[in-house]
C-alpha positions in Angstrom: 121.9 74.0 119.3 118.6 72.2 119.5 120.2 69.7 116.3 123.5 68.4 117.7 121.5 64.9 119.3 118.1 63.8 118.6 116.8 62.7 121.9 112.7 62.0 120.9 110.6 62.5 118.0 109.0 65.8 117.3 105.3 64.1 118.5 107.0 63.5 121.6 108.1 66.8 121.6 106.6 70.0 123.7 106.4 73.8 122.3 108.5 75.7 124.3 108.5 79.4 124.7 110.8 81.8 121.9 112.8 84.8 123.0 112.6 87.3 120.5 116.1 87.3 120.0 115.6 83.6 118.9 117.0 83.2 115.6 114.5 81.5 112.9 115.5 78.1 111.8 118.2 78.0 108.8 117.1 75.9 105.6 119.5 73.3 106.7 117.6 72.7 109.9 113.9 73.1 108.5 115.5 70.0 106.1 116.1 68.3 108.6 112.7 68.4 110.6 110.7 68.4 107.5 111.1 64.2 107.5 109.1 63.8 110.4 106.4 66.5 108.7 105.6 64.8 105.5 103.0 66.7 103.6 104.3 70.4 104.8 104.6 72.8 102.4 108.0 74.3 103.6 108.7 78.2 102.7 111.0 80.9 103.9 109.2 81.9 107.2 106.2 79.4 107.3 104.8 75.9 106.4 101.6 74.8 105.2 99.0 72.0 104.3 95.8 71.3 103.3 93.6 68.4 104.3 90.5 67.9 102.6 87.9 66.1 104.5 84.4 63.9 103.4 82.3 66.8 104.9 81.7 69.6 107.3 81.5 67.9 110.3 84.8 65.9 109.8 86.4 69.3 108.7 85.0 71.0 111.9 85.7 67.5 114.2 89.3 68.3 113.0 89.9 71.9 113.7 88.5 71.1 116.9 91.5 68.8 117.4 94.1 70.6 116.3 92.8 73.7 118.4 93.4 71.3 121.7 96.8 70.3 120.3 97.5 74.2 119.7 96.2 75.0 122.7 98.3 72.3 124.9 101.6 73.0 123.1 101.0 77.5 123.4 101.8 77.1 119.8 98.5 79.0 118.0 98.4 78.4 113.5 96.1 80.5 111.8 93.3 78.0 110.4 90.9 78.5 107.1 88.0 76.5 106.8 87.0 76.6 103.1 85.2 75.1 100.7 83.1 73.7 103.3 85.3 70.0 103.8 88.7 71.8 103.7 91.1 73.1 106.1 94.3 74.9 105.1 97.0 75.2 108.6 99.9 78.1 108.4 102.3 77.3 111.3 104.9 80.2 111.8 106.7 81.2 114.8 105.4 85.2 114.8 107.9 86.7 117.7 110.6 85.5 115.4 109.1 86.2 112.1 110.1 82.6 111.0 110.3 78.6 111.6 111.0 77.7 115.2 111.4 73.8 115.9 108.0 74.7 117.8 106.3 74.9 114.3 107.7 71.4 113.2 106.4 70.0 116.7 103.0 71.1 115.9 102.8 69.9 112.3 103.8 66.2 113.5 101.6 66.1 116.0 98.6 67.4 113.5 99.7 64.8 110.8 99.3 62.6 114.0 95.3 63.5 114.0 95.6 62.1 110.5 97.0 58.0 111.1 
């Protein structure tokens, strides 16, 4: 199981490819990754955050970035741009209907946009 040793952060972390017969992660485990994902909104089958920006162009600069990121790790979140300065990510692992560690990976390295 991926848990048993922690080898590198989740930023250093790639995506890699589900099977469908992957299992989503238990609560246990989406516990234990949420501490390197501050901010997340944690649910059943998805997480989410919201990151309000100054203005338009710093919203848009930053779905720009986090569409390379997604686009690096194969790892796609649906993105809403509203309100014209904010951006609300959904990261969920559709061929297993749930959390993969793959979601986690992405959400550190999109606070990582943030520092």
């Amino acid at each position: 199981m991926i848990f048993k040793e922690k080898t590198m952060s989740l930023v250093e972390s790639k995506c890699e490819p589900c099977r469908g017969d992957t299992p989503p992660l238990t609560g246990e485990e989406a516990c234990m990754l949420a501490a390197e994902t501050p901010g997340w909104d944690i649910g059943k089958k998805s997480m989410e955050r919201e990151f309000v920006f100054g203005n338009f162009g710093e919203a848009i600069s930053f779905v720009n970035k986090v569409a390379e990121i997604a686009e690096s790790e194969d790892h796609h979140p649906d993105i809403l741009l509203h309100s014209y300065k904010k951006v609300k990510i959904d990261l969920t692992t559709h061929k297993i209907d749930g959390l993969s560690k793959n979601d986690f990976i992405l959400a550190a390295k999109i606070n990582g946009l943030m520092s």
